[in-house]
C-alpha positions in Angstrom: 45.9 17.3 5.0 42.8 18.9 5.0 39.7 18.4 6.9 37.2 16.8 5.0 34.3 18.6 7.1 35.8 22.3 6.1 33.3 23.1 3.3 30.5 21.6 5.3 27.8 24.1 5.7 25.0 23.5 8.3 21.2 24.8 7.4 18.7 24.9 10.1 15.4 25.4 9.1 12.4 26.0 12.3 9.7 23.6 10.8 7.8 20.8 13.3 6.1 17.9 12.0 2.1 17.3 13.4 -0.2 14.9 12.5 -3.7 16.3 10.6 -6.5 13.8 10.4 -3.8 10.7 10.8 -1.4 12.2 8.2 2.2 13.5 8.8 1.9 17.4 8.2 5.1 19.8 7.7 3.9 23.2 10.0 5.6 26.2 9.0 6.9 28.5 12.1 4.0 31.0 11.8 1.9 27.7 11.8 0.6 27.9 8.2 0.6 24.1 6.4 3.5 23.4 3.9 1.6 21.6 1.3 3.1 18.4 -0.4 4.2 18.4 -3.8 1.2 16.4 -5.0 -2.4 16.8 -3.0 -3.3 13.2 -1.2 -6.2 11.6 -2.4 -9.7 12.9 -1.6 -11.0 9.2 -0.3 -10.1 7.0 2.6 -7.3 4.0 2.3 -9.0 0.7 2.9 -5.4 -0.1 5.4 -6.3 -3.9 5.3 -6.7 -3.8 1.3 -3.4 -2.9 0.5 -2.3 -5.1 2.8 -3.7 -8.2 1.3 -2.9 -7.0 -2.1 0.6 -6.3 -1.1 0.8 -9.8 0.6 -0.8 -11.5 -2.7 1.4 -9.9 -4.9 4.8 -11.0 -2.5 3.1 -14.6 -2.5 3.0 -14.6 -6.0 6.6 -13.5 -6.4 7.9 -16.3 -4.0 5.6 -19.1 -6.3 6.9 -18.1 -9.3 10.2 -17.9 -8.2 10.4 -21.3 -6.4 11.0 -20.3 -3.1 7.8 -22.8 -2.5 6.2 -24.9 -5.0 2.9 -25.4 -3.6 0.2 -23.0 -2.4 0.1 -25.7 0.9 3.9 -25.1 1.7 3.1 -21.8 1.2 0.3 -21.3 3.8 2.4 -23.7 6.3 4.9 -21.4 6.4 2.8 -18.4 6.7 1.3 -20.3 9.5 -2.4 -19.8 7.7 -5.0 -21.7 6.3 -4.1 -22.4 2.2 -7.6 -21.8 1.5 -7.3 -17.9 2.7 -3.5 -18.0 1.0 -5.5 -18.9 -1.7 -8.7 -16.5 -1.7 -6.1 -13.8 -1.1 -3.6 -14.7 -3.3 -6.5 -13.9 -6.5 -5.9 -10.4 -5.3 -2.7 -10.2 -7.6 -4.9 -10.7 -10.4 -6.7 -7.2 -9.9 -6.1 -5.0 -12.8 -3.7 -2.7 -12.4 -5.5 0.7 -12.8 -7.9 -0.7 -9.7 -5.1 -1.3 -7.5 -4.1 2.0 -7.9 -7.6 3.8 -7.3 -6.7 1.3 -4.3 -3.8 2.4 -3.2 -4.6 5.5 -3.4 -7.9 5.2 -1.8 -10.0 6.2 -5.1 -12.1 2.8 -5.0 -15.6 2.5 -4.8 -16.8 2.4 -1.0 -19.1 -0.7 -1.5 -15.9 -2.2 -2.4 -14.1 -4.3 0.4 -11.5 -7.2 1.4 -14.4 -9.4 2.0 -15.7 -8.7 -1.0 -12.8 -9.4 -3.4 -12.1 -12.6 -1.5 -15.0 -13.9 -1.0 -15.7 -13.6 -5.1 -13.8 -12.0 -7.8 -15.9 -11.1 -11.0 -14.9 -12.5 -14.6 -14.8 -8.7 -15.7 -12.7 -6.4 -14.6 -15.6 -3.7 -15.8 -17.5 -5.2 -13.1 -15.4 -3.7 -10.5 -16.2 -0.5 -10.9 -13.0 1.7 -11.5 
């Protein structure tokens, strides 16, 4: 019988992974930068913006598939206050082009979490993509 692991071929290549300015960056052996496929965005992610729109959009998911029925049994077992579940929860309403200026930290800089919870605008315009 033969061995499974006889046309295996091992490739070893000398690279070392440092972190630039909080990012993950591949470092060549003569120390020169191995640049990503596509460039990062210019602007800073808002961490705790994603997060809430990431959590609105799984609360959504698990209302409209009936895992609970009620924005209360919701928040109970989330172990928070259905009146933030709530607040954040409008978050999955964001148009889509904004989420990804979000996400990938394009948004305007006067826009914030507080913000968007505190009050959404009528307009998506009014959001300033």
């Amino acid at each position: 019988m033969r061995s499974v692991f006889a046309d295996t071929i091992t490739v070893n290549v000398p690279i070392a992974f440092k972190r630039r300015r909080g990012r993950k960056r591949i470092v060549a052996p003569d120390g020169t930068e191995v640049a990503p496929l596509s460039s990062p965005p210019t602007g800073e992610i808002d961490g705790a913006l994603v997060k809430a729109i990431a959590r609105a959009y799984r609360w959504q998911r698990m209302l409209e598939s009936g895992e609970y029925a009620t924005l209360r049994e919701l928040a109970k077992a989330e172990r928070l206050d259905p009146a933030y579940v709530s607040r954040v929860l409008r978050l999955a309403l964001l148009p889509p082009p904004f989420v990804e200026a979000v996400v990938e930290g394009r948004q305007s800089a006067e826009i914030t979490l507080k913000g968007l919870i505190g009050r959404v605008p009528m307009e998506w315009e009014a959001l300033g993509r």
